[in-house]
C-alpha positions in Angstrom: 4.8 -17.8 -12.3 4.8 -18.5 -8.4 6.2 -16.4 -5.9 6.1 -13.0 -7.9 4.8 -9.7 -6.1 1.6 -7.9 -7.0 1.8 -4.4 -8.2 3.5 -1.8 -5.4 -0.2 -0.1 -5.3 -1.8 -2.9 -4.1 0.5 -4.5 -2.2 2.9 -2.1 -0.1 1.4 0.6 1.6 3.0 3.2 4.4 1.1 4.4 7.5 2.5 7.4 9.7 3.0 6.5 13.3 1.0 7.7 15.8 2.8 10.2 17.7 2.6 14.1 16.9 6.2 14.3 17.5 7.1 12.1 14.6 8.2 14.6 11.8 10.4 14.1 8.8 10.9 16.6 7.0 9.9 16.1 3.3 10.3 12.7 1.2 11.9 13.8 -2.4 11.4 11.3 -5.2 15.2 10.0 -4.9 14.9 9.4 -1.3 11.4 7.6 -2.1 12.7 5.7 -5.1 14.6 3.8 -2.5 11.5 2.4 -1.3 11.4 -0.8 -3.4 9.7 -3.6 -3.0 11.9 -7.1 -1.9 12.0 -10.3 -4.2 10.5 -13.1 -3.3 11.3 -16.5 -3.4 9.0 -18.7 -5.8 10.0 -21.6 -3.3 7.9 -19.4 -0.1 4.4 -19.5 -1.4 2.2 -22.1 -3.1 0.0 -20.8 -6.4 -2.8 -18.9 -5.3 -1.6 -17.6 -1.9 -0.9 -14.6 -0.4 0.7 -13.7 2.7 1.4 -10.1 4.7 4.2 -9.1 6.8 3.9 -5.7 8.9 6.9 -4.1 9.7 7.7 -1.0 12.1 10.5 0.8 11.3 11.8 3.9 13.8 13.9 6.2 11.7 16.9 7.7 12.5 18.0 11.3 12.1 20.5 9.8 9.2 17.5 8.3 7.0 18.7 4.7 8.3 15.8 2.5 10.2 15.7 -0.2 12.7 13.3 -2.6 11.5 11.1 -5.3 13.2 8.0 -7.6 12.5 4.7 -5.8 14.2 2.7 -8.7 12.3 4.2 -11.4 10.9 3.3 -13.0 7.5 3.0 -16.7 9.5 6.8 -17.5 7.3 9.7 -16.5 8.7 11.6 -16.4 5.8 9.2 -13.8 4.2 9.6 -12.0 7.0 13.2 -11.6 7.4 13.4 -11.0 3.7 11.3 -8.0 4.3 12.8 -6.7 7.3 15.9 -7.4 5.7 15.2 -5.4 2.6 13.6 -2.4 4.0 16.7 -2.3 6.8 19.3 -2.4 4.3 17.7 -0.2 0.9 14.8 2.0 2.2 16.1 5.2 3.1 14.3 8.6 4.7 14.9 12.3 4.4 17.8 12.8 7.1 16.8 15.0 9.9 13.6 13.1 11.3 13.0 13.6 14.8 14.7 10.4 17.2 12.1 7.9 16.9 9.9 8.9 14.3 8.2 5.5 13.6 6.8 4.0 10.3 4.2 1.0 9.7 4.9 -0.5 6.5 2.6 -3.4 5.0 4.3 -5.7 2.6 2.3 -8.0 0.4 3.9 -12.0 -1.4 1.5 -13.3 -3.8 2.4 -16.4 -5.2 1.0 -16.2 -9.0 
């Protein structure tokens, strides 16, 4: 089937941003279970392909993030559908230090 997402270990991985004053405090598994990976749309990628979207995400205090492309995917539907997703159901522990900062790499495989 096209347009279906390969498994979460392959195909989202988190880095930690740079800066030694970006702390949060500990991720518990029902603050982690919110991140998810988004659908796709079968009508984005052709059978075969695979695309990447990079997304930073600075966290707020209240576990909300403002998200943006750092690398885009080369669709821009893919890409708001990913910043999109991880803005509106990706949540971190409240309490992170103002402008704690999160790369996320988000995989679309069309199968």
């Amino acid at each position: 089937m096209k347009g279906r997402i390969l498994t979460a270990a392959t195909f989202l991985m988190l880095t930690h941003g740079a800066s030694a004053q970006s702390v949060c405090p500990p991720m518990y598994a029902p603050t982690f279970a919110t991140h998810t990976r988004p659908p796709t749309g079968d009508e984005l990628l052709h059978e075969g392909e695979s695309r990447w979207v990079v997304l930073k995400a600075v966290i707020r205090p209240d576990g909300t993030a403002e998200v943006g492309v750092s690398r885009s995917s080369g669709i821009t539907a893919l890409n708001e559908r990913a910043v999109s997703w991880v803005r509106d159901h990706w949540r971190w522990p409240k309490g992170c230090v103002p402008g704690t900062t999160r790369r996320i790499a988000i995989g679309f495989s069309g199968w």
